[in-house]
N, C-alpha and C positions, 0 to 999 in steps of 0.2 A: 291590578295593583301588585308590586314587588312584595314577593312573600319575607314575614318577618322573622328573623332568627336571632337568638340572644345575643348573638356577636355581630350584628349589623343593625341596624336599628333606620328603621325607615325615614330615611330625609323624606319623603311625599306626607307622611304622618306631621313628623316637627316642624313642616312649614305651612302646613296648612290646620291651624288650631283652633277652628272652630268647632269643632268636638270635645275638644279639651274643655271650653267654658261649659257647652252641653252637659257634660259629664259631670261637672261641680256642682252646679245646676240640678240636677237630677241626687247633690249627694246635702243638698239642702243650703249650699251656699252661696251668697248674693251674687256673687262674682269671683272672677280669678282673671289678675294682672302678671305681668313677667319684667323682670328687672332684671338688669346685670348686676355685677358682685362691685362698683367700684364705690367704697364709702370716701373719697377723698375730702369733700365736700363738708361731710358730717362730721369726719374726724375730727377739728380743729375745736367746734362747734360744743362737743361731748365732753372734750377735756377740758376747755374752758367754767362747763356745768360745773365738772368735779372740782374744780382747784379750787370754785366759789365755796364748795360745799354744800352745796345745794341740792347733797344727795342723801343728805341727813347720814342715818348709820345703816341702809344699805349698800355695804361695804362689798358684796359682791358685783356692783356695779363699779368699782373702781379696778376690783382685783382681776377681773377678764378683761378689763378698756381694749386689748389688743387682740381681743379674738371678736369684740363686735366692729371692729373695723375692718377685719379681715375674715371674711365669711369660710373662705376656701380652709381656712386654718377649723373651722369647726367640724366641716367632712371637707376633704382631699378631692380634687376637681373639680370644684364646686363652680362652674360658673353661670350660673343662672337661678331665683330665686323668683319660684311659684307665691303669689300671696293671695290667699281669699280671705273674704268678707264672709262673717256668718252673722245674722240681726240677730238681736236679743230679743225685742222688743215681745212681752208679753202676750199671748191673745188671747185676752179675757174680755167679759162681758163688761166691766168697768173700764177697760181701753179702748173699746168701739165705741161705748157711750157717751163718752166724755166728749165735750165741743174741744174741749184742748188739753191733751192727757197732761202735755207737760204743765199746766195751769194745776191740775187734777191734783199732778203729784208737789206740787209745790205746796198748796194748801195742806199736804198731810206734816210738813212739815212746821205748821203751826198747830198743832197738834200736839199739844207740849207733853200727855200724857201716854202718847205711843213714839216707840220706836221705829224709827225711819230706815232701815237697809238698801242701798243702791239697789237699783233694777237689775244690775246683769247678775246680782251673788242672791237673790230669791229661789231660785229653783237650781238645778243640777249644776255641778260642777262644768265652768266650759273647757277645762283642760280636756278631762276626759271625750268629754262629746266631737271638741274637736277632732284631736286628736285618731280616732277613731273611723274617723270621715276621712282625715286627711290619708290614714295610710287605704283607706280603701279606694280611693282616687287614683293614690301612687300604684295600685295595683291593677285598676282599669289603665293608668299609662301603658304600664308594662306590660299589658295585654296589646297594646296598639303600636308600640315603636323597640318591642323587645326588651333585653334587660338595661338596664341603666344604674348608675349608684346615685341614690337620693338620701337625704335624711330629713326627718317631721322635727318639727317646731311647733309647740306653742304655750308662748310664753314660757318656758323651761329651758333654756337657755341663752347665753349671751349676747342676743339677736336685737338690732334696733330697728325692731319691725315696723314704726308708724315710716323709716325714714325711706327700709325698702317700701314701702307701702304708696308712699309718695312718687320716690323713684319712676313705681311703675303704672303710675295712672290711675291706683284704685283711688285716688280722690287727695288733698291739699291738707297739707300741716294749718289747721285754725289756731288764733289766738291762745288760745286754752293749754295750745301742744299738741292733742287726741287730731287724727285723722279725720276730715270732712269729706262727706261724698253728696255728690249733688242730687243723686233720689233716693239716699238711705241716712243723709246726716252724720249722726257720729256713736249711733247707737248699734253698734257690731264689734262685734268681735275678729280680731286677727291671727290667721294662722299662715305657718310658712311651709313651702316643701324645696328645700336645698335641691339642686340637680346636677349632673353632667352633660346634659344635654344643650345643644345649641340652640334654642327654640326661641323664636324672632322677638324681641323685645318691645316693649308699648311706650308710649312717650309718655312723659307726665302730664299734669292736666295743671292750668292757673289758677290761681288764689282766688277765692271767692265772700272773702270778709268785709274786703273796702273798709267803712270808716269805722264801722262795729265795733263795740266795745262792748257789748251785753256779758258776757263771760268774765270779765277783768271786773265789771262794776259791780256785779253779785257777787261773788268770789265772797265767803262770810268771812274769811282770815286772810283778803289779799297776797294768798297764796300764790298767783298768776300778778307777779313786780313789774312785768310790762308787756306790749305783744308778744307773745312767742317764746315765754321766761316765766318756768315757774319753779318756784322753790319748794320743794316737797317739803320740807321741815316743817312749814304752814299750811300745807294741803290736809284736811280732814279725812282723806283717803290715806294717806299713808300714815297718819297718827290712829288712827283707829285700825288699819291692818299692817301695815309696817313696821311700826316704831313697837317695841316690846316695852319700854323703860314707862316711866312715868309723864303723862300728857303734862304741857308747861301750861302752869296754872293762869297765865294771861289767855290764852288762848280754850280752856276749858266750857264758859260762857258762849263761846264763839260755836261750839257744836251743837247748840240746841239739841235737838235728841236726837241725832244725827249717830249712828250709833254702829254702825259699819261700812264707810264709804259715805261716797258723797255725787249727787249726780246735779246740783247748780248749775255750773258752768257749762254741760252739756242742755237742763231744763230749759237755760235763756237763750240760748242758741236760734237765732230764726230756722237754720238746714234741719233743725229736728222735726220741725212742722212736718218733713219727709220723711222721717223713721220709718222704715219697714215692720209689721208684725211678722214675729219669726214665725216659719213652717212647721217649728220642730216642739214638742209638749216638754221636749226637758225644762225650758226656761220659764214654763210655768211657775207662779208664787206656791211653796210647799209650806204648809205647817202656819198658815192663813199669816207667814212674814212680810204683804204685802199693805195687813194693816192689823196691828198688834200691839198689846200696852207694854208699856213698860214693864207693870209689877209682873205680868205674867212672862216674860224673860227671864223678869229677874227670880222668879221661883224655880225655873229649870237647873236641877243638881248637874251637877259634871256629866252623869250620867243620861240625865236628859239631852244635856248639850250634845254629847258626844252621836246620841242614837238620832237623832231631832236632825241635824245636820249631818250623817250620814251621806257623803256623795255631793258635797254643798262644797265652793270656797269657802265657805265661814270657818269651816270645822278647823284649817290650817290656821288661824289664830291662834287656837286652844283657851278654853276656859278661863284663864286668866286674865288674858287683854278682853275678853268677851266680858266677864263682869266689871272690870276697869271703864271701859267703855258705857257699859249701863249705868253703872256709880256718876258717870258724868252726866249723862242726859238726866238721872231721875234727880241730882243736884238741882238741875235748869230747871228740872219741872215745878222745884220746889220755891225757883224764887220768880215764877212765872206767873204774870196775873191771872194768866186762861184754867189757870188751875186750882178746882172746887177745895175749900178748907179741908174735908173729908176725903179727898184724892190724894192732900200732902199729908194728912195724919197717917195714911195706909201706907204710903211712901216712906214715912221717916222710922214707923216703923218696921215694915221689911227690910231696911240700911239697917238699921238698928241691932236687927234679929242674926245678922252676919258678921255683925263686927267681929265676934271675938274666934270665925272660924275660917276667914280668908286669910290670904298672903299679907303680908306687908306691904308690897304695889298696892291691891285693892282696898284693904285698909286707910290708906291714905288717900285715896280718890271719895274714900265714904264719909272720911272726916272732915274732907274740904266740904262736898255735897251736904253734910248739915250741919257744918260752922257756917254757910253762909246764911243760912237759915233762923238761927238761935233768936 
């Protein structure tokens, strides 16, 4: 084999990249696909989203529009884009047991007197994890084709990763939006590595929805308006982590206890049936957020919150929207029939016990939660 040097870089390595998946593989990640950098397709596609406004007020996705269309503009050379799949999926004794997890975790959502957190924000932060993986990967490359200039992604910058993601075969844009893969569904996470390297590109793969509609028909706030179209301003994922301002009170009901994120539209998904459990114990449930009441959320001081989700997505809300959010569910809870007379008396008064020492946001989410009650 041609010995490697930082100023040459082996074409016998870059064209034959079966190592390369090995490698990912071996750094805990489902897979790794390869795109080239041309967004032309998507462009038209993205700014059309924006003009609707259907980005609500993350205003950072309008104000880079021209650097997720243009990759090379992000790192210089750039033309080709590494994308792995990393599962989320739990491995616990209650997801092995389960005849259908996704049934499992649906029923926790009637469940009026705990709080529901999405599966992937339970355990460790996936920026970090990724992240960490990815440049240790970018560094077994550079052990095998010399130096190269790359830069890591994930999610932390301008990048429209489900579109490389599609691009390069790691699986099909579903109804929902989220990436489908055909033996891991749509529960993983995405990370990228920018390159300058030539390395042979993967075709994409076909749609695999057909007439499907499960996604679109649960959707609790018909936040998904038609195939392949969703307007965030209605997604319970981005109004419980996105939106900082005050939840619109038509839409408050519609969270049931749904309390950061929302995983519906991936639950009814048949490709889930395929979810992978992750390899990795980060995304284990911490601080038992996989099945948890409401009141005892709602008792955690700033200080709780802040130490409690330590290393978590959660913690990047901040306190604020964290108790806004639970003022809404323990509202539902309260005009909910599944809940014991003595469950809402506990309820109305821990709202109660806070009024006069939250923000004005959370204040108003606690007087909607028991005016509907009176």
């Amino acid at each position: 084999m041609t010995p490697l040097t930082p100023s040459n870089p082996s074409a016998e390595w870059i064209n034959q990249i079966d190592w390369l998946r090995d490698e990912a593989r071996s750094l805990g990640f489902g897979d790794i696909r390869i795109s080239d950098t041309d967004m032309s397709q998507a462009g038209p596609k993205l700014r059309e989203w924006l003009e609707a406004g259907r980005h609500g007020d993350m205003n950072y996705m309008s104000q880079h529009e021209h650097l997720r269309v243009q990759p090379a503009l992000l790192h210089e050379g750039t033309i080709r884009v590494l994308t792995v799949r990393m599962d989320y999926l739990p491995d616990t004794s209650e997801m092995r047991s389960a005849i259908d997890w996704r049934q499992a975790e649906l029923q926790k959502e009637q469940q009026a007197g705990d709080g529901t957190i999405a599966i992937y924000a339970r355990g460790r932060d996936y920026h970090k994890v990724l992240r960490l993986r990815l440049q240790d990967l970018a560094n077994r490359i550079q052990e095998k084709i010399g130096s190269f200039g790359y830069r890591v992604f994930v999610d932390s910058g301008p990048v429209m990763e489900v579109e490389l993601a599609q691009k390069s075969g790691l699986g099909w844009r579903g109804k929902h939006t989220l990436l489908l893969n055909r033996e891991a569904g749509s529960m993983f996470f995405l990370g990228e590595i920018f390159v300058d390297v030539p390395f042979p590109v993967d075709p994409p793969v076909t749609g695999h929805c057909g007439e499907c509609s499960a996604c679109i028909d649960i959707c609790p706030t018909q936040a998904i308006t038609a195939p392949y179209q969703l307007d965030a301003r209605r997604c319970i994922s981005y109004l419980t982590i996105e939106h900082k301002g005050s939840i619109p009170v038509e839409l408050r009901p519609l969270l049931g206890n749904r309390v950061y994120g929302c995983d519906d539209c991936q639950l009814a998904c048949p490709w889930n049936k395929f979810a992978q459990m992750s390899q990795l114990p980060d995304f284990l449930p911490r601080h038992g957020l996989d099945r948890i009441s409401l009141l005892e959320l709602w008792s955690w001081s700033e200080d709780d919150f802040l130490k409690r989700h330590e290393g978590s997505p959660i913690r990047r809300i901040g306190y604020q929207a964290w108790q806004r959010n639970l003022a809404v569910g323990m509202g539902n809870a309260l005009r909910s029939a599944k809940t014991s007379a003595s469950d809402k008396a506990s309820i109305q008064s821990a709202l109660k016990t806070k009024l006069e020492t939250v923000s004005p946001l959370v204040k108003e989410h606690i007087d909607w939660a028991l005016s509907e009650n009176i």
